[in-house]
C-alpha positions in Angstrom: 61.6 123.3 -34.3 58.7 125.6 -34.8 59.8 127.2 -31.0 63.5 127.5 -32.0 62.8 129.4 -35.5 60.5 132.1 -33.1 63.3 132.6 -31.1 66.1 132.7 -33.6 63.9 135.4 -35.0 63.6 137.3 -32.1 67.2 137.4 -31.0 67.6 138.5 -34.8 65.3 141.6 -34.7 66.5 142.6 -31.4 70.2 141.9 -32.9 69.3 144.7 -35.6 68.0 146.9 -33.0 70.9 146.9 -30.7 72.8 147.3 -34.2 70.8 150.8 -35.0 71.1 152.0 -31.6 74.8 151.2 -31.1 75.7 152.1 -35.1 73.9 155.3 -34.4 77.2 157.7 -35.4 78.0 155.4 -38.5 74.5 154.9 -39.7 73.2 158.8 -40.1 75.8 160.1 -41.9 74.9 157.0 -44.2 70.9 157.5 -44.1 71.0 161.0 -44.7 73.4 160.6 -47.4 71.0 158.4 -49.2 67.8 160.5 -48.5 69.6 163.8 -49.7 70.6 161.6 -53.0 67.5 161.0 -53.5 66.5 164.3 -52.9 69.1 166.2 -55.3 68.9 163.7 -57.9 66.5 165.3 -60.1 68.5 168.5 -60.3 71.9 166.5 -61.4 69.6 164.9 -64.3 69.0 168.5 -65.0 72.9 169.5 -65.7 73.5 166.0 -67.3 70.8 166.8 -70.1 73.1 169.7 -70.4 75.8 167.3 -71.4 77.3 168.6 -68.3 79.4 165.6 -66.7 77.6 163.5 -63.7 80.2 164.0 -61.4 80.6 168.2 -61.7 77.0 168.2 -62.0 76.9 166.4 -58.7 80.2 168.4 -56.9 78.1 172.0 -58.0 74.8 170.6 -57.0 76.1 169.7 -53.4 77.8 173.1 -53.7 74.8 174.7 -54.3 72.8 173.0 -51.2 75.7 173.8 -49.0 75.9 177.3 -49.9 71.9 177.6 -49.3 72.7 176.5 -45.9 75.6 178.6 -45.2 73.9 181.8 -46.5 70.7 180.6 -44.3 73.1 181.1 -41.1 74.6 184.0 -42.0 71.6 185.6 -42.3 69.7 184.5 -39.5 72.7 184.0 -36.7 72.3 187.9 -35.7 68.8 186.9 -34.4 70.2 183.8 -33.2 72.5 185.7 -31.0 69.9 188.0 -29.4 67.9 185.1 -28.6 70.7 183.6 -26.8 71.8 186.4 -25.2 68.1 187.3 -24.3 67.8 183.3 -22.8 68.6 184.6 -19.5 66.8 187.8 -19.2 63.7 186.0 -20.3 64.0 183.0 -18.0 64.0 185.6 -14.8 61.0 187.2 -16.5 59.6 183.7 -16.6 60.1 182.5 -13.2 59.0 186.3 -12.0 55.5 185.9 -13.7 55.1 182.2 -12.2 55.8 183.6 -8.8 53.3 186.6 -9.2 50.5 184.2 -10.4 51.1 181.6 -7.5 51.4 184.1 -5.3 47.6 185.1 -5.8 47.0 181.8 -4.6 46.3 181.0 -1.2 47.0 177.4 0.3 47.2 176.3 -3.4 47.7 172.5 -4.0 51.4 172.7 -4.8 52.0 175.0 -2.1 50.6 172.2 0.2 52.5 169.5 -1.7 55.6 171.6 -1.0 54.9 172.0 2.8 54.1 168.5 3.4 57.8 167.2 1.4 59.5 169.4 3.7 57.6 168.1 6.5 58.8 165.0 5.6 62.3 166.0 4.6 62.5 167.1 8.4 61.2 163.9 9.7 63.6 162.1 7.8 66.7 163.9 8.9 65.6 163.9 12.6 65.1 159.9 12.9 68.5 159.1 10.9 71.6 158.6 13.8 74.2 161.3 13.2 77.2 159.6 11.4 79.9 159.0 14.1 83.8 159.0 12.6 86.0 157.2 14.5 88.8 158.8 16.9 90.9 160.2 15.0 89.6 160.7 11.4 88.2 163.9 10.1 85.1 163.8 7.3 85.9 165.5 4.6 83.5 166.4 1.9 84.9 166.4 -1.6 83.3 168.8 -4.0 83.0 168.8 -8.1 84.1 171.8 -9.4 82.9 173.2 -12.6 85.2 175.1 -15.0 84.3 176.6 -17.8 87.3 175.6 -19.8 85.9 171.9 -19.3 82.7 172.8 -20.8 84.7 174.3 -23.9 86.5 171.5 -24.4 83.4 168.9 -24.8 81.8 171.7 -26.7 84.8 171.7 -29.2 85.2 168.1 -29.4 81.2 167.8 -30.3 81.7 170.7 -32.8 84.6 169.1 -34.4 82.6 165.9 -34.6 79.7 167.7 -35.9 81.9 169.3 -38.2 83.2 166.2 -39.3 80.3 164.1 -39.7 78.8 166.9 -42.1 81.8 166.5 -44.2 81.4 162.6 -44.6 78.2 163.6 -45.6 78.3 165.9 -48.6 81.3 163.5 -49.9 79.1 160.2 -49.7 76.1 162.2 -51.2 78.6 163.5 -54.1 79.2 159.6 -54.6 76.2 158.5 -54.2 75.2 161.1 -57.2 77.9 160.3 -59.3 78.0 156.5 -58.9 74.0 156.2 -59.6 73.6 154.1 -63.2 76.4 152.4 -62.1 75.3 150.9 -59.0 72.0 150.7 -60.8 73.9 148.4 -63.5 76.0 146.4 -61.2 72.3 145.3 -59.5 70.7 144.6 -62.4 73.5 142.8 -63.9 73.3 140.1 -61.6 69.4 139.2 -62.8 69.4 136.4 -65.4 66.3 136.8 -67.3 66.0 139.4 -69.5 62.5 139.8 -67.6 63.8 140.3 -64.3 65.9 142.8 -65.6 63.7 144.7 -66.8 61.2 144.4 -64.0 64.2 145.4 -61.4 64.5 148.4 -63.1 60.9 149.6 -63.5 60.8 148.6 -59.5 63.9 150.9 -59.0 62.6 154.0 -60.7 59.1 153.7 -59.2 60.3 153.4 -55.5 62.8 156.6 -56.6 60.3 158.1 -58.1 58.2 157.6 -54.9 60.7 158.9 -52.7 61.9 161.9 -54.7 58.1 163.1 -54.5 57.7 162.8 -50.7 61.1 164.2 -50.1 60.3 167.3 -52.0 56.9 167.1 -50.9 58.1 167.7 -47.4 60.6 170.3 -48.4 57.9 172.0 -50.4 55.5 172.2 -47.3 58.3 173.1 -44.7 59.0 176.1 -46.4 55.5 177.2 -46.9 55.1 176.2 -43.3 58.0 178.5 -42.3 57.6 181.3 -44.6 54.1 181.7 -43.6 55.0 181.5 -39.6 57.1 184.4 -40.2 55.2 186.6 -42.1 52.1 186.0 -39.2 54.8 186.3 -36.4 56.3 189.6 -37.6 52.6 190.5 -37.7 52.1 190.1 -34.1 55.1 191.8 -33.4 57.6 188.8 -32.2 60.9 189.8 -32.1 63.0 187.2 -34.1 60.1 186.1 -36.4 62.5 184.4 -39.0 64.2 182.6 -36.3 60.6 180.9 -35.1 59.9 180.5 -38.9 62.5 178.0 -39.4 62.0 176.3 -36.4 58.2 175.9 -37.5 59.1 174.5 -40.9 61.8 172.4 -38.9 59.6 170.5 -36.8 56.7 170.6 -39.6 59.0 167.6 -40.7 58.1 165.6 -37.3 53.9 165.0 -37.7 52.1 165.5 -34.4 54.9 166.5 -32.1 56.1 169.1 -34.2 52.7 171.0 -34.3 53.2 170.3 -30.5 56.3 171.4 -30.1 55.9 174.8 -32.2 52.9 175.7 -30.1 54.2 175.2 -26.9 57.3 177.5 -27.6 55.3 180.3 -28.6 53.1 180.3 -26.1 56.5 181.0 -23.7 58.1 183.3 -26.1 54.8 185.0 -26.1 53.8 185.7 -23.1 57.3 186.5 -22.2 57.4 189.3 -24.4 54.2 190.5 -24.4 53.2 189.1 -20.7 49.5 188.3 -22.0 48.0 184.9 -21.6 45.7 185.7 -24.1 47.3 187.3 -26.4 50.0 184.2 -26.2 47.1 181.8 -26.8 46.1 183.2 -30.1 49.3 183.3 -31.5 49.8 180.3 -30.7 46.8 179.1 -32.2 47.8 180.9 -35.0 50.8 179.0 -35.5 48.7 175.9 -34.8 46.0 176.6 -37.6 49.3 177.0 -40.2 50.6 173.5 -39.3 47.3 171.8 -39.2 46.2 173.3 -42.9 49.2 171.9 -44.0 48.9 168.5 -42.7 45.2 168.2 -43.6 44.9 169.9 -46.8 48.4 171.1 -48.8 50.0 167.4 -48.1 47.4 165.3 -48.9 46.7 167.3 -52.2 50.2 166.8 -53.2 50.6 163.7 -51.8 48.8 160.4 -53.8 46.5 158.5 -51.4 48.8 155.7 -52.0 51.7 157.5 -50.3 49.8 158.2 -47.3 51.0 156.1 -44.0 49.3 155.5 -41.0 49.0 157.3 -37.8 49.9 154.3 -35.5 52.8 153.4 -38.0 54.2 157.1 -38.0 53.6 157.7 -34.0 55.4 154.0 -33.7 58.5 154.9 -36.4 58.9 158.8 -34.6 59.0 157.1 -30.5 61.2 154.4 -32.3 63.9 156.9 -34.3 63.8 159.3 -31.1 64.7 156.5 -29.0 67.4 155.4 -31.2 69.2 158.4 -32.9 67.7 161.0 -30.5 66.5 164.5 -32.2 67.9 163.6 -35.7 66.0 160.3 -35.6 62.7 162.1 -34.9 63.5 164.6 -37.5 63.9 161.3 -39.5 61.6 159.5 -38.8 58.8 159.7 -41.2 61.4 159.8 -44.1 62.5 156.4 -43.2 59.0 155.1 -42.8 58.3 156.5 -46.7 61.3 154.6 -48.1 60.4 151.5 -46.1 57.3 151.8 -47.9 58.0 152.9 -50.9 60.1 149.3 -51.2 58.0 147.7 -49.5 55.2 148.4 -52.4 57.7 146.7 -55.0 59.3 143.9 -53.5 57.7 140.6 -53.5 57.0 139.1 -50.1 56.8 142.6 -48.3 53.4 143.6 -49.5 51.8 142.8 -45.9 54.4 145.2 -44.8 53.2 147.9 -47.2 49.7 147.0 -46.3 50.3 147.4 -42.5 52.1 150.9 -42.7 49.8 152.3 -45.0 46.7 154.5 -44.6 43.8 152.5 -43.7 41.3 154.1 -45.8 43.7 153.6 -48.7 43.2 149.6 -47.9 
């Protein structure tokens, strides 16, 4: 019996897993819904001591994110069009230096790696028989096209789908808002006791309390993050600074491979730019020293010890979203972990969860 209840549970989780992968387009619009509820919640209790209605409060307060985001593109898409338009350019310039610096190498190691595949290429091809057809028929050798009005098309459709997807969005979060005290009363309603009613709603505000914090925690330290990138990449003299900026407070959301990721991409723009190895390194360093003040000193200080999670948990939830939801999920990632905690720490039963996600030194 014992054997059959392992299984059944197995077959469950994996059930849920195939579930999150699969329900992938269905499920983000839904989770980031939730997590921007979370995160604008505080600002429509602002309008509603006001005596503003909830649900303008929450149509201007989506409004007001959305316009943030449109005037954000506006104002960077010039320098996103010279990057674009510089992609090529800069690949050559790329692929130019990498030839230059093998090219001081003599009988380097990939250079004999190279040598001996093509040795072997040529063996292969002079011990296979020569396909014979039979009398009569012709080979014919059928090849792909590519048009650029196909690559158009799936561009469109993902746009519209992008498009569309953003749409659900902002119209589930403007629910979400407006619907809060009564969802909260339709759950608590259905306690008996007047104890576990008021219990389920001192658990409800601490685990939103909780995640409001984190969420604007993160926000908060992204744009320092970004802001700061900028101001040190304009010092260096890289073209595009605000660009980079925003990526750096982008990824700053993604612990570990973000850092990685930032550094790595401005080593390349860097150098190709500038064409220094050195000079790349330390502004890439630069931009490393930025994240890693923030992750060891401005977080934590803002952040309670009891919100902290640990480093196998958040390495294990980023490969996990990655894997599941792709970009978005690693982006994701860590916000998803907090909330699992933050209910974790509340509901009876879950505690060993809490416990095993949290910061060991915290324990």
């Amino acid at each position: 019996m014992v054997r059959m209840t392992s299984a059944a549970r197995v077959l469950a989780v994996l059930a849920v897993i195939a579930a999150l992968k699969l329900g992938a387009p269905v499920l983000l619009p839904i989770v980031l819904s939730a997590l921007l509820f979370y995160a604008l919640s505080p600002v429509v209790e602002w309008f509603h001591r006001f005596r503003v209605p909830r649900v303008l409060a929450a149509v201007v307060t989506v409004l007001m994110m959305v316009a943030v985001i449109v005037a954000s593109v506006i104002l960077l898409w010039p320098q996103v069009e010279v990057i674009v338009e510089d992609i090529p350019a800069s690949a050559q310039k790329l692929e130019s230096s990498m030839d230059k610096w093998r090219g001081g190498k003599n009988d380097s190691a990939l250079e004999k790696v190279e040598a001996a595949a093509k040795a072997i290429d040529s063996a292969a091809v002079g011990a296979s028989d020569p396909a014979v057809n039979p009398k009569g028929v012709i080979s014919v050798e059928v090849r792909d096209t590519w048009r650029a009005s196909d690559m158009l098309w799936s561009g469109g459709i993902g746009l519209v789908g992008m498009i569309g997807q953003f749409i659900t969005i902002l119209f589930l979060t403007i629910f979400l808002l407006k619907e809060s005290d009564g969802l909260k009363r339709k759950l608590v309603s259905r306690m008996s006791a007047r104890g576990e009613k008021r219990l389920t709603i001192e658990i409800l505000q601490d685990i939103a309390t909780q995640i409001k914090r984190f969420l604007w925690v993160q926000a908060l330290t992204s744009l320092v993050v970004g802001t700061v990138t900028t101001a040190i990449l304009w010092g260096f003299g890289i073209r595009q600074p605000a660009v980079w900026g925003v990526f750096a407070g982008l990824m700053n959301v993604v612990p570990y491979f973000g850092p990685l990721i930032v550094t790595s991409v401005m080593v390349v723009v860097a150098f190709i730019q500038f064409g220094s190895i050195q000079l790349s390194l330390l502004i890439a360093a630069a931009t490393l020293v930025v994240t890693t003040l923030e992750g060891y000193v401005l977080t934590p200080s803002l952040l309670s010890r009891a919100a902290s999670l640990n480093h196998v948990a958040i390495f294990v939830s980023i490969a996990f979203w990655s894997w599941a939801w792709g970009v978005a999920g690693m982006l994701l990632a860590v916000p998803i972990l907090m909330v699992v905690k933050a209910v974790c720490d509340h509901v009876p039963g879950l505690d060993g969860v809490s416990v095993f996600i949290s910061d060991n030194s915290t324990t």
